[in-house]
N, C-alpha and C positions, 0 to 999 in steps of 0.2 A: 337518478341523481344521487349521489353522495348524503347521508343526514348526519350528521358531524352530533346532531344527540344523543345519537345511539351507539354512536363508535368513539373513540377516544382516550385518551390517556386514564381518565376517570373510571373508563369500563374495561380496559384490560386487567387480568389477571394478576394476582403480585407477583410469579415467575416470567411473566413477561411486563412486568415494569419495572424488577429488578436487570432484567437483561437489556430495554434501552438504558438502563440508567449505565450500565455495567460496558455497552458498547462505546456511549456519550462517555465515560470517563477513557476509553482508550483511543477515539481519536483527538479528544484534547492534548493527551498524553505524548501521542504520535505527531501533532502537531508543535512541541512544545519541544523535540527532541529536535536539534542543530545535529544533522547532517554533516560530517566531515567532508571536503573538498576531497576528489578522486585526485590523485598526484599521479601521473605518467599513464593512465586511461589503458586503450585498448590500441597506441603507441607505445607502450613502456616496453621492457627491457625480456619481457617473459609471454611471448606471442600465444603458446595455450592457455596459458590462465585469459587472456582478454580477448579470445577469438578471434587471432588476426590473421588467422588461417584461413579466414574468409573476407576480404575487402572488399566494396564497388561488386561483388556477384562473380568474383574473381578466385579460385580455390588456389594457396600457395601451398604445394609439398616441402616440408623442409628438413 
């Protein structure tokens, strides 16, 4: 079983409590960043850049 006395935030080391705290501040961060909306996807106007050289398991030479 698990003893949650002996293990814990209290008993790790300060380079590993500096590194959750260091982790916890970059997915708040990453969570906090707004995602711009894709304009024209992997339909737009530039088929290599969006891999549209491969649809549905279908290869197009072009």
């Amino acid at each position: 079983m698990h003893d949650s006395s002996t293990t814990g935030p209290d008993n790790l080391p300060p380079a590993a409590r500096r590194a959750l705290a260091e982790a916890e501040a970059r997915r708040k961060a990453a969570d906090a960043v707004r995602r711009p909306a894709e304009l024209g996807g992997r339909d737009g106007l530039d088929p290599a850049r969006y891999g549209d050289w491969e649809k549905k398991g279908i290869a197009v030479d072009f």
